[in-house]
N, C-alpha and C positions, 0 to 999 in steps of 0.2 A: 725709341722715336715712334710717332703716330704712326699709319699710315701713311703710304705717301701721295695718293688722290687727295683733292682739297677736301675740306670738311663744311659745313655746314647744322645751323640747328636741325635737332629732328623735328618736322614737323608736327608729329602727333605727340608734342611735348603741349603739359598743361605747367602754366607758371605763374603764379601770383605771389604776393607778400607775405612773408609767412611771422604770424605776434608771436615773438618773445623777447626773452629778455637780455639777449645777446647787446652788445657795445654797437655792433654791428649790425646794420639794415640785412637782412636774411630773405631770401627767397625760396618757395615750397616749387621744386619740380616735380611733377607727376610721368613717368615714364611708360607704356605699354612695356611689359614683360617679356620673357622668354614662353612663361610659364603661361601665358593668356593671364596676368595678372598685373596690376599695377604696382610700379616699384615708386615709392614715395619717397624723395628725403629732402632734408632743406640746406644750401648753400650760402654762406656769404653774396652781399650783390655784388661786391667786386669779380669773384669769379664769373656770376653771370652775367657781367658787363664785358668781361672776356672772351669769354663763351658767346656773345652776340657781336663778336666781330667775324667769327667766321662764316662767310658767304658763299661757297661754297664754288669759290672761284683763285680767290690768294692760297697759296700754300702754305702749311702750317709753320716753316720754319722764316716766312715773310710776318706771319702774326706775331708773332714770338718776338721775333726782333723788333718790330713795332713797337707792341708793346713795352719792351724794356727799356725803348726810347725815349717814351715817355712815363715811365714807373721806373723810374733808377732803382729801386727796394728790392726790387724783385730781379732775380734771375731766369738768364733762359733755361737752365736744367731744371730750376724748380717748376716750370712754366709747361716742359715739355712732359715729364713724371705729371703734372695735372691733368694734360690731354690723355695721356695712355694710358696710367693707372685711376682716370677717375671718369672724365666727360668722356671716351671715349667706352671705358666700360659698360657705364651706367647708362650708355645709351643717348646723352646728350648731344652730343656731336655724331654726325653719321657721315658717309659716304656714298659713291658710286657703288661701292661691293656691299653686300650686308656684312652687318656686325653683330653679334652675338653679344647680347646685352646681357647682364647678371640677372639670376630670378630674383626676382621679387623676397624681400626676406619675411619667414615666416617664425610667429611666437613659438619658443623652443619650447617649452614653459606649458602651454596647451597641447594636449594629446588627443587622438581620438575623435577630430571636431567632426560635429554631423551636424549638415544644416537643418532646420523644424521647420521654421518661417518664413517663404523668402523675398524680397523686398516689395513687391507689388502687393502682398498682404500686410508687410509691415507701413507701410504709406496708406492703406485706406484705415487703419486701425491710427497709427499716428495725427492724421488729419479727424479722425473721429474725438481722442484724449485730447488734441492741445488746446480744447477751451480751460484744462486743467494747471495750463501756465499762463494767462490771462492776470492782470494787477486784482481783479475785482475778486478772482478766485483762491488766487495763491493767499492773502492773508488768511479767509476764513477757514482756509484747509488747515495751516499752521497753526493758526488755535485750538482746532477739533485736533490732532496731533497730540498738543501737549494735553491737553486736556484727559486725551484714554492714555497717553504715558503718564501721566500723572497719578489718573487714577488705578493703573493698574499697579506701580510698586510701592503707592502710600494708601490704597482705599482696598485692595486687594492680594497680593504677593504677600505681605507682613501676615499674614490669617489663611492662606489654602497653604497645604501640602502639594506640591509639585513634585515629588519624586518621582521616579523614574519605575518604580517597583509595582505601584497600582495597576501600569499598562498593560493588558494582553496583547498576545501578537497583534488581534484586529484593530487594535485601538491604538497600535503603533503606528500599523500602515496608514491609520486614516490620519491621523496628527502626521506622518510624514507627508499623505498629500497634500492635506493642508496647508503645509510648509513648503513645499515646493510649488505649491501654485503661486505661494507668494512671492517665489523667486524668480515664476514668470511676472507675476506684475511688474517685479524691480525690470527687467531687462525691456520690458514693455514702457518706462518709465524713463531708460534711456534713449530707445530708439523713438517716442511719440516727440522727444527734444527735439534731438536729431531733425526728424522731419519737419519741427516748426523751423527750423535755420536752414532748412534748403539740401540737405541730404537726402538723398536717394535711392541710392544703391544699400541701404542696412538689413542685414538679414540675424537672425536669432537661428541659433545652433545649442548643439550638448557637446560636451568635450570631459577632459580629466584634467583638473588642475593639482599638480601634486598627485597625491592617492587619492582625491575625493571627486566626486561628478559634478558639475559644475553647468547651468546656461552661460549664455557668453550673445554679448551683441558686435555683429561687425563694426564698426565705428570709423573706417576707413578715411572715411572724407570731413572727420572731423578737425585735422590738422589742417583743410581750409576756413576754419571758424579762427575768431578771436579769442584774444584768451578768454576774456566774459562769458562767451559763448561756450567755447568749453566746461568753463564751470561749473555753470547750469548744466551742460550734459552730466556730469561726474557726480552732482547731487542728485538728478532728477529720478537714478534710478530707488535709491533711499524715500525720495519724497512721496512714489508713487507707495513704496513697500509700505509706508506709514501710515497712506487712506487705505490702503487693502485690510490692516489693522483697525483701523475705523470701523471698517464695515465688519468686521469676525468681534467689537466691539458690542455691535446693536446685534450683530445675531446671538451673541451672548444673553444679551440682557432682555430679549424675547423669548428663549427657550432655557438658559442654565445650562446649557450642553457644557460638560468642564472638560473638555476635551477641547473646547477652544481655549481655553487659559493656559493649556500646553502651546499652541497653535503659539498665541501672543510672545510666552516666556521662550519660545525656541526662537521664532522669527527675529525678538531683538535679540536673541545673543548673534544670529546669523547679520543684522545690520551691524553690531558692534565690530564683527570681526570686518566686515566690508570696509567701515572707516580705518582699520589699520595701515600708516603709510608705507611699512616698509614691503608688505607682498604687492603686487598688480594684479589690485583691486581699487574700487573708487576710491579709497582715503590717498592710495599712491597716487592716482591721477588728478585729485585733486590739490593735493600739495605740489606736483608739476607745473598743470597748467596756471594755477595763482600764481606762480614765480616767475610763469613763462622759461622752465626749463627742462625740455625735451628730452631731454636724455638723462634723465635725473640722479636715478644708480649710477650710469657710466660715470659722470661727474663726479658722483662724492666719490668713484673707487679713482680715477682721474687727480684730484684732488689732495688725496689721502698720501698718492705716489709722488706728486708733488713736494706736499710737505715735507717728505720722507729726504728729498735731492737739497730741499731747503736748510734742513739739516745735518746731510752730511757733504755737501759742498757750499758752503757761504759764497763761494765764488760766483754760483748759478742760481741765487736770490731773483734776482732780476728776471733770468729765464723759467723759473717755475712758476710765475705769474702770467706765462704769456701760453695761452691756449684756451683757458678759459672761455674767457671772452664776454661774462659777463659782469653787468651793473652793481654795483657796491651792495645793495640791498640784495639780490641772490645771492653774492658771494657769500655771506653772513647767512642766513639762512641756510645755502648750501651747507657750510661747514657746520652749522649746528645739527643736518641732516646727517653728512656722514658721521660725526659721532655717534649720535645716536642708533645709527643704524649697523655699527660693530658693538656697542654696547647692546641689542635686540638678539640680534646672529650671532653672539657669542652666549648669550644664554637661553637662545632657544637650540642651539649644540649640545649645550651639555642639560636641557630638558628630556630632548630629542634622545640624546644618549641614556643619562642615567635611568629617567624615568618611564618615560612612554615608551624608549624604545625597545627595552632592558625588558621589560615587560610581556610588549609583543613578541617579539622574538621567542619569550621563555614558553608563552601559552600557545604559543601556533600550533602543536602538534597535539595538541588537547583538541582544538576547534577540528581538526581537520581527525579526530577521533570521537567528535559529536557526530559529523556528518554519515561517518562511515557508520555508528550505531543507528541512526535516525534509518537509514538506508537500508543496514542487513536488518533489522527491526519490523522492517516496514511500517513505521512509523506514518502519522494521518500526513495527509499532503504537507498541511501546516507547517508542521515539525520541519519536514524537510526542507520547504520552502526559507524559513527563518534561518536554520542551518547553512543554506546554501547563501543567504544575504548575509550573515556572520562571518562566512572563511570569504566572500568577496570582497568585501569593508578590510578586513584584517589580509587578505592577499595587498590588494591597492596598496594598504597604508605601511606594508614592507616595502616594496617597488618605490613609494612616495619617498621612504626614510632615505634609500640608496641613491636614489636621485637628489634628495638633498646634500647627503654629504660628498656627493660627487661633484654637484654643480657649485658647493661651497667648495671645495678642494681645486677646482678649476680657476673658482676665479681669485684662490689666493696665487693661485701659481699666476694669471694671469697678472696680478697687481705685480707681485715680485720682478717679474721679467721687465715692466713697466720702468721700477724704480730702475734696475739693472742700469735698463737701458739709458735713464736720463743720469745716472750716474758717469756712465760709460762716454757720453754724447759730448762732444767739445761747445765749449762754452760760445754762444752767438749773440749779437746782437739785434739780430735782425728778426721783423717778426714774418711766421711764416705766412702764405696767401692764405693756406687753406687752413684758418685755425681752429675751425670746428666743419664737420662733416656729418652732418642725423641722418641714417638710413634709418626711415619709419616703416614697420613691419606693416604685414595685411590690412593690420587692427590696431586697435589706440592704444597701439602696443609698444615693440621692442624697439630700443634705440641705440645707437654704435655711435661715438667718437671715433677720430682720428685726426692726426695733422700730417701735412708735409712732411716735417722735420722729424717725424716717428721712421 
C-alpha cells in the first residue's frame, strides 16, 4: 500500500502529449531524478487522469475507491500496485516525507560517454546551420548529394583502386581524420535539428558503442517533438554527412588529393551502416519514430513471447493481443520487424562466431607479440604508435564480441521467462490499466515495456 500521508502531483513534473502510435492518447512525463537528471517516460492518459486526482488532501485508499466507482474495469489492488510500484516510484505522486524517486535510466549499450560540446556551444552553432533545413535549401542540397553519389560509384569507383594496401601509416591517420570529422558533421546535423524544434539542452559527447568509438548527441528532449519532427532529427544527421561530402567533393576536384576518394568511400560505408534498423543508430530510430513506436526492440521481443502463448494456449488468443496497444498498421510492420530482426541476430551470431570472431581471437597474441617487438626493438615512434592502435581496436572488439553474446544470451533468457510466464498466468478478460509503460533513457535512447498484469 502507498504511503499513508495524502499524495499529490509533483510539482516539478513536466507533462504534455506524447506522438505515437499507441490505441491509446499517451502522455510524456518528465521527472527531476535522484541522480540530478531527468527521468522521462510516457504513460497512458488514463493513468494520468488518475494520477491528477490526487490533491494532496484525500487519502489514497478514498482515491482508489472513487475511482473504482466510477471505472467498474478496474480494480483496487490493481489500482494501489499502480501507486506504489509505479507514480509513487517514479516520482509522480509525492508527499509530505520525501520519496526517493528511481534514477533516471541510462543507455546500457554506450560506454565511456565523455561530453566534447556542451549545449550553449551546440545552440549558437545550431542556430548558425538551420538556414540548412529551410524548403529553399534542402532541394538544392539533395541534388548536389545525388549528383557526387552518383558520380563517385558510376564516373569514379568503377576505374581507381581503393585498396587498403597503398596507405602508409600517415596517410591512414589523415583519411581517418577525415572521416571522423565527418562524423562530427553527422552529429552536428542532428543537434542544428534539434535546435531548429526548440531543444536546448543537446550536448555532443565520445563514448564506445560495442567495441568501437563512437560521437553520440544527447537528444533528450526530443521525445517532446512529433513524430515528423523526429524524423527529420533521425535523418538530419546523414543529411548534413552528405554536404560534408560535397564539400571533400570540390576539394577533390581542385587539388586530386586521392586520399579524399578514401575519405568519400569510407564515409559512405560509415552512412550505410548508420541506416541499419536493427542496432541504435539513426536507421533504428528512424524506423521507430515513423511508426510512432518507442520502444521498438522491447516490442518485437514483447511480441514474439506473445505469439509464442498464442500458440501454445489457444485458450489465451485473446489475451496475447492485449498489451500492445498499438494501431493495425504498426502491429504489421512491428511483426515484420521482429522477424527480421532474429533472422539479422541469428546470423550476425554465427558471423560473429565462426568468422570475425574465430579470427580475432586466433591472432591476438600475434598483435600483442608486434607490440612487445616494436617496443624491445625500439622501433621509430611510428611503429609503436600504429601497434598500440592495432592491440586497442582488436582489445575493444574482444570486449565488444563478449558483450554481444552476453547481452544476446540475456535477452533470450529474458524472452523465455516472458513466454513462461504468460504461459503460466490464468487466462483474464480484463484489460490491464497500465498496458504499456516507456521508461525513455537520458538519450533518444533506451525503452522498457511493462504491464500490470506482468
Amino acid at each position: 500500500m502507498s504511503p499513508a500521508q495524502p499524495l499529490s502531483l509533483n510539482p516539478s513534473m513536466r507533462v504534455e502529449p506524447f506522438d505515437s502510435a499507441s490505441l491509446e492518447p499517451m502522455v510524456l512525463c518528465e521527472v527531476p531524478a535522484a541522480d540530478r537528471r531527468t527521468s522521462r517516460f510516457a504513460v497512458p492518459r488514463t493513468i494520468w487522469e488518475f494520477a491528477s486526482t490526487f490533491d494532496g488532501r484525500t487519502s489514497t485508499a478514498d482515491l482508489v475507491s472513487s475511482y473504482c466507482a466510477t471505472h467498474p474495469s478496474h480494480t483496487s489492488e490493481r489500482l494501489e500496485r499502480l501507486v506504489d510500484g509505479f507514480l509513487v516510484a517514479r516520482g509522480v505522486l509525492v508527499g509530505d516525507r520525501p520519496v526517493q524517486t528511481k534514477r533516471a535510466t541510462r543507455s546500457s549499450y554506450l560506454g565511456l560517454r565523455v561530453a566534447l560540446i556542451p549545449s550553449s556551444v551546440v545552440n549558437v552553432i545550431g542556430r548558425g546551420l538551420g538556414v540548412l533545413f529551410r524548403r529553399e535549401a534542402v532541394l538544392p542540397a539533395l541534388v548536389a548529394t545525388i549528383a557526387v553519389q552518383a558520380w563517385f560509384f558510376f564516373g569514379v569507383r568503377p576505374h581507381a583502386t581503393l585498396s587498403s594496401k597503398p596507405l602508409t601509416g600517415g596517410d591512414a591517420l589523415i583519411v581517418m581524420g577525415l572521416v571522423s570529422f565527418g562524423s562530427l558533421i553527422h552529429e552536428l546535423g542532428h543537434a542544428t535539428a534539434g535546435v531548429r524544434y526548440g531543444c536546448r539542452k543537446i550536448t555532443i559527447g565520445w563514448g564506445v558503442y560495442w567495441y568501437f568509438m563512437v560521437l553520440y548527441t544527447d537528444l533528450s528532449e526530443a521525445w517532446r517533438l512529433t513524430r515528423r519532427q523526429r524524423v527529420v532529427l533521425d535523418v538530419a544527421g546523414v543529411y548534413f554527412q552528405l554536404l560534408y561530402l560535397c564539400a571533400i567533393t570540390v576539394w577533390y576536384h581542385e587539388t586530386g588529393w586521392r586520399l579524399l576518394l578514401y575519405c568519400i568511400l569510407l564515409s559512405d560505408l560509415a552512412i550505410a551502416s548508420y541506416v541499419s534498423p536493427f542496432f541504435r543508430l539513426d536507421g533504428y530510430w528512424l524506423v521507430s519514430d515513423s511508426l510512432g513506436i518507442a520502444n521498438l526492440r522491447q516490442q518485437a521481443g514483447a511480441l514474439m513471447a506473445r505469439a509464442v502463448v498464442m500458440i501454445r494456449r489457444p485458450d489465451r488468443r485473446g489475451d496475447a493481443a492485449i498489451g500492445l496497444g498499438l494501431d493495425r498498421r504498426a502491429t504489421i510492420a512491428l511483426t515484420a520487424y521482429a522477424v527480421a530482426s532474429v533472422g539479422f541476430f541469428a546470423w550476425m551470431w554465427f558471423a560473429v562466431l565462426s568468422r570475425f570472431g574465430a579470427t580475432l581471437f586466433a591472432t591476438y597474441p600475434e598483435t600483442l607479440g608486434r607490440l612487445w617487438l616494436a617496443v624491445a626493438h625500439r622501433a621509430g615512434a611510428l611503429h609503436i604508435f600504429l601497434a598500440v592502435v592495432d592491440l586497442t581496436w582488436r582489445s575493444m572488439a574482444v570486449v565488444g564480441i563478449c558483450l554481444f553474446f552476453y547481452r544476446g544470451g540475456r535477452a533470450l533468457l529474458v524472452g523465455a521467462r516472458r513466454v513462461v510466464a504468460g504461459l503460466r498466468a490464468p487466462r483474464t478478460d480484463e484489460r490491464p490499466i497500465e498496458h504499456e509503460r516507456i521508461a525513455l533513457g537520458s538519450d533518444h535512447t533506451d525503452t522498457i515495456t511493462a504491464s500490470l498484469s506482468s
